[in-house]
PDB file of N, CA, C and O in Angstrom:
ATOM      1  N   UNK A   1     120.704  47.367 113.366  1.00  0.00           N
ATOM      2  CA  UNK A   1     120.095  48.433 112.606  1.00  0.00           C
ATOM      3  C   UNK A   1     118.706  47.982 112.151  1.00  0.00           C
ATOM      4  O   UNK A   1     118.469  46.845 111.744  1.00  0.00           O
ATOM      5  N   UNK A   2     117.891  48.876 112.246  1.00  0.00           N
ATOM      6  CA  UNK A   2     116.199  48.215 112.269  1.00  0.00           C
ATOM      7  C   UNK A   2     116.186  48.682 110.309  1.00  0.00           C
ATOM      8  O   UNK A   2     116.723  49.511 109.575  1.00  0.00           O
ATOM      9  N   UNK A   3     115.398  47.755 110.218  1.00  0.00           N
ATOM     10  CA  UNK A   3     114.998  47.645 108.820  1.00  0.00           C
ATOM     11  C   UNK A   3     113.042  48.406 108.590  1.00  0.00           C
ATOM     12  O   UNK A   3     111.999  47.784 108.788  1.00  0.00           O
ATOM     13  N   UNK A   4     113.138  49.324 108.303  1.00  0.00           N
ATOM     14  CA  UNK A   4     111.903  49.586 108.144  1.00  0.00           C
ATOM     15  C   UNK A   4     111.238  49.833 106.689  1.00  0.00           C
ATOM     16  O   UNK A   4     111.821  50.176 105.660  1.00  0.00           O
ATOM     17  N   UNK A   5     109.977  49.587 106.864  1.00  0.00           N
ATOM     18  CA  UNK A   5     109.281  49.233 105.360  1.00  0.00           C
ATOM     19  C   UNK A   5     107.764  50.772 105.501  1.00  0.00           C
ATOM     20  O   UNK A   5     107.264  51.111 106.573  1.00  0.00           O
ATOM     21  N   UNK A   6     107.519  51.173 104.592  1.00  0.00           N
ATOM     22  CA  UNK A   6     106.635  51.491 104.355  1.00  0.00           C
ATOM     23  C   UNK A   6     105.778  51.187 103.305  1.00  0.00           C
ATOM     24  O   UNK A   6     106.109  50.797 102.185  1.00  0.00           O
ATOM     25  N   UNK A   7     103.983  51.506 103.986  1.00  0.00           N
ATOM     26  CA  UNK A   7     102.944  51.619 102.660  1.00  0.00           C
ATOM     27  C   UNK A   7     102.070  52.867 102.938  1.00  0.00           C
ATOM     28  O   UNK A   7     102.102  53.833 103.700  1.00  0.00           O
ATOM     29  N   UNK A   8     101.192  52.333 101.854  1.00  0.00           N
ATOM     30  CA  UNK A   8     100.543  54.082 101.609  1.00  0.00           C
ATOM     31  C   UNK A   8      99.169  53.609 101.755  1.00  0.00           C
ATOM     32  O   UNK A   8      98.810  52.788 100.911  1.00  0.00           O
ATOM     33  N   UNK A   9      97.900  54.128 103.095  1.00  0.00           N
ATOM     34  CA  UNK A   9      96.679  53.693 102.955  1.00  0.00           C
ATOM     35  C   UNK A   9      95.890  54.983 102.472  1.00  0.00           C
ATOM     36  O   UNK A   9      96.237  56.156 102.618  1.00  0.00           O
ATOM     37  N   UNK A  10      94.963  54.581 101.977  1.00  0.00           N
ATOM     38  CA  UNK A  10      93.638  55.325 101.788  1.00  0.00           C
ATOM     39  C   UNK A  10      92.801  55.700 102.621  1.00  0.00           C
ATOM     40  O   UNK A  10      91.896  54.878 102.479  1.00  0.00           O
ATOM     41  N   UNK A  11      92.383  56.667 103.699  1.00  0.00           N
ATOM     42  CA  UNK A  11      91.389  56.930 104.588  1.00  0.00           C
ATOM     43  C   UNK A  11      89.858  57.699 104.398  1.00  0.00           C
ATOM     44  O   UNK A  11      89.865  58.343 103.349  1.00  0.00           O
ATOM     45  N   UNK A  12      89.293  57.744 104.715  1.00  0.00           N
ATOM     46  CA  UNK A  12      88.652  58.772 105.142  1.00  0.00           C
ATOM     47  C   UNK A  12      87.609  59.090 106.505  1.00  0.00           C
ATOM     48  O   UNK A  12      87.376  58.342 107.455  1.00  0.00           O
ATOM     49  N   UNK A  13      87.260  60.002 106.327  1.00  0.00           N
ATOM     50  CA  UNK A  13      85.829  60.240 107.671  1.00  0.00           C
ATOM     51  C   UNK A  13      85.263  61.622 107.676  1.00  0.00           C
ATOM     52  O   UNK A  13      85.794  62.719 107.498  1.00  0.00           O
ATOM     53  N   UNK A  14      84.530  61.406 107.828  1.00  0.00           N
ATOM     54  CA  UNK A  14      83.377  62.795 108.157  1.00  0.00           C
ATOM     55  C   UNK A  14      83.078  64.237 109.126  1.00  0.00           C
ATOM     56  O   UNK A  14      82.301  65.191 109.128  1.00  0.00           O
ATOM     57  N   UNK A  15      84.447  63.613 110.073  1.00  0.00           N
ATOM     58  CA  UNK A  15      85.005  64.729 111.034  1.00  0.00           C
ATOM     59  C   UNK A  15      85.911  65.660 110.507  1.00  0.00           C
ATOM     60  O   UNK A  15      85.864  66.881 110.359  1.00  0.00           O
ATOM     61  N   UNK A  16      86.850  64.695 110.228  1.00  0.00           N
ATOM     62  CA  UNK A  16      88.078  65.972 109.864  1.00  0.00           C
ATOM     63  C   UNK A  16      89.630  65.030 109.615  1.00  0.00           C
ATOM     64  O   UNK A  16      89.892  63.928 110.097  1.00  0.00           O
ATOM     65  N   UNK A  17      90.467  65.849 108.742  1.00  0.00           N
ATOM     66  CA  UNK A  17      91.371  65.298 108.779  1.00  0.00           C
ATOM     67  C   UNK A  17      92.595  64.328 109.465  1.00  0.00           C
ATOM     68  O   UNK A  17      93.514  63.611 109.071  1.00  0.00           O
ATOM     69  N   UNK A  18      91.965  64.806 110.817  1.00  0.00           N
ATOM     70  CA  UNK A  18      92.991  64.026 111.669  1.00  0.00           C
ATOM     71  C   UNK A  18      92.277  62.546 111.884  1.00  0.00           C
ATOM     72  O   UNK A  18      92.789  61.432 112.001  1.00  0.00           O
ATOM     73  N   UNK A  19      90.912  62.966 111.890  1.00  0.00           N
ATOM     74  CA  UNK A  19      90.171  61.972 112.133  1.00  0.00           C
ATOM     75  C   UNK A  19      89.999  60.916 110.933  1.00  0.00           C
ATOM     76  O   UNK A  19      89.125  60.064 111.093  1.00  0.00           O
ATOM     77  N   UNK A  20      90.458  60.901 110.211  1.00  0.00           N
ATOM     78  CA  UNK A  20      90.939  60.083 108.520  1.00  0.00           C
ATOM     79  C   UNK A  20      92.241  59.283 109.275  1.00  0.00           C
ATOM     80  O   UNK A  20      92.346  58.108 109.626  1.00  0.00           O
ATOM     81  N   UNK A  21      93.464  60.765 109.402  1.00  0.00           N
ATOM     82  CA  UNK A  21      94.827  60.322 110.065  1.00  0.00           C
ATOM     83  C   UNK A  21      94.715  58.992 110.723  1.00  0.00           C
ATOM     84  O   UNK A  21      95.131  57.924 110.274  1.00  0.00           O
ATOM     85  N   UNK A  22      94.013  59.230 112.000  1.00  0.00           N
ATOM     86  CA  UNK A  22      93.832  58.128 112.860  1.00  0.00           C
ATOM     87  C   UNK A  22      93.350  57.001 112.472  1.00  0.00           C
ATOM     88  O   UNK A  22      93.872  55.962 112.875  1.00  0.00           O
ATOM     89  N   UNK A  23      92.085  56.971 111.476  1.00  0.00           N
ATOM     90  CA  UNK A  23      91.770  55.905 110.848  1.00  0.00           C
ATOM     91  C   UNK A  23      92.623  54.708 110.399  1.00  0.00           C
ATOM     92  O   UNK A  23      92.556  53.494 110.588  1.00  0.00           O
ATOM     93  N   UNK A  24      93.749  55.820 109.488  1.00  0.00           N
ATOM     94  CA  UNK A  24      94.511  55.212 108.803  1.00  0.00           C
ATOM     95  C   UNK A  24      95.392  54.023 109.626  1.00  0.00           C
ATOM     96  O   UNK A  24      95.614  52.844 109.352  1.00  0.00           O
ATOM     97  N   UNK A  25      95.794  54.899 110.780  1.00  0.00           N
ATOM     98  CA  UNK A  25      96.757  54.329 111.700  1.00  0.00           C
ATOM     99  C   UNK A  25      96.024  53.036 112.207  1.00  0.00           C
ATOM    100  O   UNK A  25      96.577  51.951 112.390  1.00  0.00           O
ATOM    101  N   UNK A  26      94.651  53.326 112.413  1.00  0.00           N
ATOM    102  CA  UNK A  26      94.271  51.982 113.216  1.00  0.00           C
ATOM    103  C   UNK A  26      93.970  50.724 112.585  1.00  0.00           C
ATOM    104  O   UNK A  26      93.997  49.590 113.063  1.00  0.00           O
ATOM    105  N   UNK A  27      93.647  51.166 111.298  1.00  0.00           N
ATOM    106  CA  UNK A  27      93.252  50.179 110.111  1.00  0.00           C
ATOM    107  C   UNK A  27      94.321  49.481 110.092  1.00  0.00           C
ATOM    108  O   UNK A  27      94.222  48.271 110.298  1.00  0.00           O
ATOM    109  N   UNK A  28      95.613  50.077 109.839  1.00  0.00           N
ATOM    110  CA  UNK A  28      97.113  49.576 109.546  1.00  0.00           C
ATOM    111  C   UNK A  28      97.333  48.991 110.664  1.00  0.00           C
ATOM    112  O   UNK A  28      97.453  47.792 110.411  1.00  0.00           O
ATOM    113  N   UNK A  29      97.476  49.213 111.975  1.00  0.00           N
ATOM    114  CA  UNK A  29      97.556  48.604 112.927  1.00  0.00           C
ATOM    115  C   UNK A  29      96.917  47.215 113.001  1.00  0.00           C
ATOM    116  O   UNK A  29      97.489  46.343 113.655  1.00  0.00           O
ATOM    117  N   UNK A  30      95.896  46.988 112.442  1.00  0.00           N
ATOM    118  CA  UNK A  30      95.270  45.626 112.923  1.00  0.00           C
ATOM    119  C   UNK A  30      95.852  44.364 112.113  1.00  0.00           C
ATOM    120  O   UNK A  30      95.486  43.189 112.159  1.00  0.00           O
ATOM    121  N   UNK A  31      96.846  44.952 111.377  1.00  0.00           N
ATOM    122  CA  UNK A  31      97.776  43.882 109.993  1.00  0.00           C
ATOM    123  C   UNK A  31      99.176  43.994 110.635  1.00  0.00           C
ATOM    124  O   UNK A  31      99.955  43.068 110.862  1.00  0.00           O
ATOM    125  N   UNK A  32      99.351  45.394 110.899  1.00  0.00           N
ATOM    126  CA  UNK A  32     101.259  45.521 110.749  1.00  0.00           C
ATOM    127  C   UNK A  32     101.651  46.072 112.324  1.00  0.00           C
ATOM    128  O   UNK A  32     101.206  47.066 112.898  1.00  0.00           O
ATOM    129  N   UNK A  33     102.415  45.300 112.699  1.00  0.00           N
ATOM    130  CA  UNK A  33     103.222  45.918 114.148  1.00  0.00           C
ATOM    131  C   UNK A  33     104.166  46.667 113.944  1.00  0.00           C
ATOM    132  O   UNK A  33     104.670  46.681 112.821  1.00  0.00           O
ATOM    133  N   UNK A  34     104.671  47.507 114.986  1.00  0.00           N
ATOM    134  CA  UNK A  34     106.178  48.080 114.942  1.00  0.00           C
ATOM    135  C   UNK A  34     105.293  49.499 114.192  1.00  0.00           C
ATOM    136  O   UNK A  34     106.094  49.736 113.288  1.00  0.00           O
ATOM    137  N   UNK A  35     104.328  50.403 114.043  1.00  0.00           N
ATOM    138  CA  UNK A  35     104.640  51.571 113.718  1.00  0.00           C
ATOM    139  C   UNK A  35     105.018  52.710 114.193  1.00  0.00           C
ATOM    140  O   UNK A  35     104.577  53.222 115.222  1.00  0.00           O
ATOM    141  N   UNK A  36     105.876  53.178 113.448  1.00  0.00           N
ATOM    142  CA  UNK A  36     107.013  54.075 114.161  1.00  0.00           C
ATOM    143  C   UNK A  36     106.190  55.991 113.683  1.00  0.00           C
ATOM    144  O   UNK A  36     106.115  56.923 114.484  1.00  0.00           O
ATOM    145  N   UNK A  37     105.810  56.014 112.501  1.00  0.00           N
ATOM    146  CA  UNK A  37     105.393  57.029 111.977  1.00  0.00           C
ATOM    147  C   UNK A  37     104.202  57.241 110.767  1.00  0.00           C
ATOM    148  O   UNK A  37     103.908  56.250 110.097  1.00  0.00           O
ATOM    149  N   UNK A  38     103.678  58.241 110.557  1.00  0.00           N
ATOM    150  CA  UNK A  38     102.724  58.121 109.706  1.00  0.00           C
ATOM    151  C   UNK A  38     103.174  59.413 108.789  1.00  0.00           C
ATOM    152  O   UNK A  38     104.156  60.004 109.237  1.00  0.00           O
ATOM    153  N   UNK A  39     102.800  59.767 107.983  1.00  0.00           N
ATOM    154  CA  UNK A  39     102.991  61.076 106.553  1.00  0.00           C
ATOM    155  C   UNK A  39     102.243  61.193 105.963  1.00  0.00           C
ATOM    156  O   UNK A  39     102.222  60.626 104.870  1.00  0.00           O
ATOM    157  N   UNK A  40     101.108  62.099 106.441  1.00  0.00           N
ATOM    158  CA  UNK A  40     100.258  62.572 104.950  1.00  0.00           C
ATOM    159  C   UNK A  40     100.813  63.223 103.586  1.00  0.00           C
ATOM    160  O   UNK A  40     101.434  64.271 103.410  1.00  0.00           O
ATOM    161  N   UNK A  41     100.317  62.113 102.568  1.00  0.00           N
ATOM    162  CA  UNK A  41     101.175  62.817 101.361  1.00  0.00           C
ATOM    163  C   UNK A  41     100.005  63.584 100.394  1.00  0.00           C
ATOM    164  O   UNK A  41     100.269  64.437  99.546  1.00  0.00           O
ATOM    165  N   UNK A  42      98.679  63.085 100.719  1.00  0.00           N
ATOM    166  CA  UNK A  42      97.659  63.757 100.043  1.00  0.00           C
ATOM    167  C   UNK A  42      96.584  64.278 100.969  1.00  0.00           C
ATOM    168  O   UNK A  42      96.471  63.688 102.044  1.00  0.00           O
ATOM    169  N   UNK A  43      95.896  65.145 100.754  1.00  0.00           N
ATOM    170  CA  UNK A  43      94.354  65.647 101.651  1.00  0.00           C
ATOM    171  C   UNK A  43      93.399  65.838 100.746  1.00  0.00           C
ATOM    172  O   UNK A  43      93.788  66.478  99.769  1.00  0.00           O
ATOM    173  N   UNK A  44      92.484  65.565 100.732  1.00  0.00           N
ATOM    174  CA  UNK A  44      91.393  66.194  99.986  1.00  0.00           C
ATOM    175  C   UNK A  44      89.852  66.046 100.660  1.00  0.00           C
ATOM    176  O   UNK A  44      89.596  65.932 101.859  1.00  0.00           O
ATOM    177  N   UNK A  45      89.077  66.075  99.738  1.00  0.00           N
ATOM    178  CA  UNK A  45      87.534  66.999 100.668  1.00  0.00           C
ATOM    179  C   UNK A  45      86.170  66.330  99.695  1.00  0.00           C
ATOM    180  O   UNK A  45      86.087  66.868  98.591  1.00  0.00           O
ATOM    181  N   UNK A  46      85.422  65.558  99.892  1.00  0.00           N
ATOM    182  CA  UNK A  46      84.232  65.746  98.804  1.00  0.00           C
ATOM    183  C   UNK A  46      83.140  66.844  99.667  1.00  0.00           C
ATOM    184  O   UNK A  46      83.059  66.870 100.895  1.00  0.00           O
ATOM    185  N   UNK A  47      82.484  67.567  98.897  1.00  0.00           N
ATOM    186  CA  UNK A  47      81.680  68.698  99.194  1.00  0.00           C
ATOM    187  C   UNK A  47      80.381  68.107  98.465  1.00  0.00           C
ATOM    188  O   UNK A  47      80.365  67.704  97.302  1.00  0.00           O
ATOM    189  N   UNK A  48      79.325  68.125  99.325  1.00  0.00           N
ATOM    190  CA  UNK A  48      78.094  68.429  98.952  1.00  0.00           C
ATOM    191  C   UNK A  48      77.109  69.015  99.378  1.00  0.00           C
ATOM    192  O   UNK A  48      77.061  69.037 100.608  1.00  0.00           O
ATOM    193  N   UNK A  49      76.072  69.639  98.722  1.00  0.00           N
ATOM    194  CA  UNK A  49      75.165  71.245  99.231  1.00  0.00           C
ATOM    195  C   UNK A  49      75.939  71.667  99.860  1.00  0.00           C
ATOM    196  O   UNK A  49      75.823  71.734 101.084  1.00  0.00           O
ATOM    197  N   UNK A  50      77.321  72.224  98.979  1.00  0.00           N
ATOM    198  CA  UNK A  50      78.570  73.565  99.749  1.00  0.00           C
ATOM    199  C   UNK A  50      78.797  73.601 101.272  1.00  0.00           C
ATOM    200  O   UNK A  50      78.875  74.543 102.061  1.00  0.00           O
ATOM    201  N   UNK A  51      78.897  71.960 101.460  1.00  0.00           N
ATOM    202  CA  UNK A  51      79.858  71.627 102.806  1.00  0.00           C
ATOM    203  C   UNK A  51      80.361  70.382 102.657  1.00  0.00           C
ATOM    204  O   UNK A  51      79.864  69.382 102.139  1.00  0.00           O
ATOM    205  N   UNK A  52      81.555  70.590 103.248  1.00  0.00           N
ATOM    206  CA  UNK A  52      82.896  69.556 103.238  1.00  0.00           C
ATOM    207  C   UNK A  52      81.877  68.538 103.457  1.00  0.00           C
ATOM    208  O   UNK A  52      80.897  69.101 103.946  1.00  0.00           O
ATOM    209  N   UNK A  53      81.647  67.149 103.296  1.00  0.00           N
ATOM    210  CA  UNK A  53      81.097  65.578 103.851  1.00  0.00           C
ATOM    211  C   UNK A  53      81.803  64.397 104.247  1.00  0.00           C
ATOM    212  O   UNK A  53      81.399  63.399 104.843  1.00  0.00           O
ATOM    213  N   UNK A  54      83.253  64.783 103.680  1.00  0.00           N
ATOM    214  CA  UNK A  54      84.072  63.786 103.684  1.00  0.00           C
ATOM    215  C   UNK A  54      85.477  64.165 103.480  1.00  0.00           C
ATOM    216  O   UNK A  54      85.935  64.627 102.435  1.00  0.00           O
ATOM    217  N   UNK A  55      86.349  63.850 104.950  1.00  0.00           N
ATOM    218  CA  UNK A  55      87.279  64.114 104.653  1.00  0.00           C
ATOM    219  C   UNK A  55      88.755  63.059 104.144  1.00  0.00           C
ATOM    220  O   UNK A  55      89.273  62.456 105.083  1.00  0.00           O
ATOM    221  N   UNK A  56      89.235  62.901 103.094  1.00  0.00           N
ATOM    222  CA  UNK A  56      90.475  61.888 102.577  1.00  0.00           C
ATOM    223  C   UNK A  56      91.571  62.495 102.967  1.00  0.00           C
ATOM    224  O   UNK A  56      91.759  63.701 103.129  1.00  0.00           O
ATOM    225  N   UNK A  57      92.394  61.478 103.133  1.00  0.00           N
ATOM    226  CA  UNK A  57      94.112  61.511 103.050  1.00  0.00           C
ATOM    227  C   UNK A  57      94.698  60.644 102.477  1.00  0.00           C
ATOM    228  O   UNK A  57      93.888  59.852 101.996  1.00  0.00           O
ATOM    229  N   UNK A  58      95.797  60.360 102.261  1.00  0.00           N
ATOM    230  CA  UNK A  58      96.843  59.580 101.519  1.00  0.00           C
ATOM    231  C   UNK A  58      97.703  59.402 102.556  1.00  0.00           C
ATOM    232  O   UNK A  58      98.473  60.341 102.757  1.00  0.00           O
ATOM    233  N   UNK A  59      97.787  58.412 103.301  1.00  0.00           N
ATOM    234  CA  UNK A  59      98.572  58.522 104.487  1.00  0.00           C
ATOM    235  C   UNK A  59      99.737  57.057 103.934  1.00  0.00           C
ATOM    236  O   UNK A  59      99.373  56.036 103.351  1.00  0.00           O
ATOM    237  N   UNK A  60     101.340  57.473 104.417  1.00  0.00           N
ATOM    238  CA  UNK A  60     102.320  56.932 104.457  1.00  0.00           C
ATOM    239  C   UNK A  60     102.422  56.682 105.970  1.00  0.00           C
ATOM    240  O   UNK A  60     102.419  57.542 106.851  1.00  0.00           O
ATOM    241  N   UNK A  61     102.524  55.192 106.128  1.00  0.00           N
ATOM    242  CA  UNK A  61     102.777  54.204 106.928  1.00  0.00           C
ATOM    243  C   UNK A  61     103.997  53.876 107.164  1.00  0.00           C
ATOM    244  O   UNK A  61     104.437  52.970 106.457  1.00  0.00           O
ATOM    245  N   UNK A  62     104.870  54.444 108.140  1.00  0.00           N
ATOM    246  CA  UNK A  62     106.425  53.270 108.044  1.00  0.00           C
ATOM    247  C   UNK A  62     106.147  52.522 109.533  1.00  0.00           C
ATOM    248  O   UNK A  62     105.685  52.961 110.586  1.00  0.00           O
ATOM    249  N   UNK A  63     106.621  51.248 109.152  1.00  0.00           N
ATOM    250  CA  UNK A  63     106.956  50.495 110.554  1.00  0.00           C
ATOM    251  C   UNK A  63     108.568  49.473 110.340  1.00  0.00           C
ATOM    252  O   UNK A  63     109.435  49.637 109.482  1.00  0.00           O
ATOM    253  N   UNK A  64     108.528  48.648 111.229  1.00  0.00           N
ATOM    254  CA  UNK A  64     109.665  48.126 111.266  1.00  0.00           C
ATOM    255  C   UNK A  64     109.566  46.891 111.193  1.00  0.00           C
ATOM    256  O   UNK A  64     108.770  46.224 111.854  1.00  0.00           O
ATOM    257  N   UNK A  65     110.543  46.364 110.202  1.00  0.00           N
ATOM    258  CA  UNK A  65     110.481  45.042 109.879  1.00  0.00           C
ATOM    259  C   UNK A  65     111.443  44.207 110.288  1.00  0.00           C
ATOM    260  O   UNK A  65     111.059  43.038 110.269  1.00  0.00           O
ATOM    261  N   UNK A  66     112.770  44.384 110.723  1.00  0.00           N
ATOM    262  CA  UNK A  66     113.436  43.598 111.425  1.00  0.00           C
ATOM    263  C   UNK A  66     114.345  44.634 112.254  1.00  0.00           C
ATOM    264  O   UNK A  66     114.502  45.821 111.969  1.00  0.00           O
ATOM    265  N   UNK A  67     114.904  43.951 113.327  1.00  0.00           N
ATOM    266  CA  UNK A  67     115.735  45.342 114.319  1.00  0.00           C
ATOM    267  C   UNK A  67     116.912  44.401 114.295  1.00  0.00           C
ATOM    268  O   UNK A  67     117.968  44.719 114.843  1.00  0.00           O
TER     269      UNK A  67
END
């Protein structure tokens, strides 16, 4: 039975949300093996001169820690 662990990173980027998503994943990737799934638990937006500039997420990380 695999033992899996999660954490929660901070992203962002200037494209778009998925493009944060992915961030997240690759950032995490370069520390933790075995990821199985990701979960945005937050989104948000900074706006300046009344356009989006930056897009955040709160992304949940699970991978696997022993099988």
């Amino acid at each position: 039975m695999p033992v899996l662990k999660v954490i929660e990173i901070m992203a962002s980027s200037p494209k778009s949300w998925e493009d944060a998503t992915s961030s997240a994943v690759k950032t995490a990737g370069e520390t933790v093996k075995g990821i199985r799934s990701v979960y945005i638990h937050h989104m948000s937006a900074l706006v300046k001169n009344n356009k989006i500039s930056e897009f955040r997420v709160n992304a949940k990380i699970t991978f696997e820690v022993l099988n």
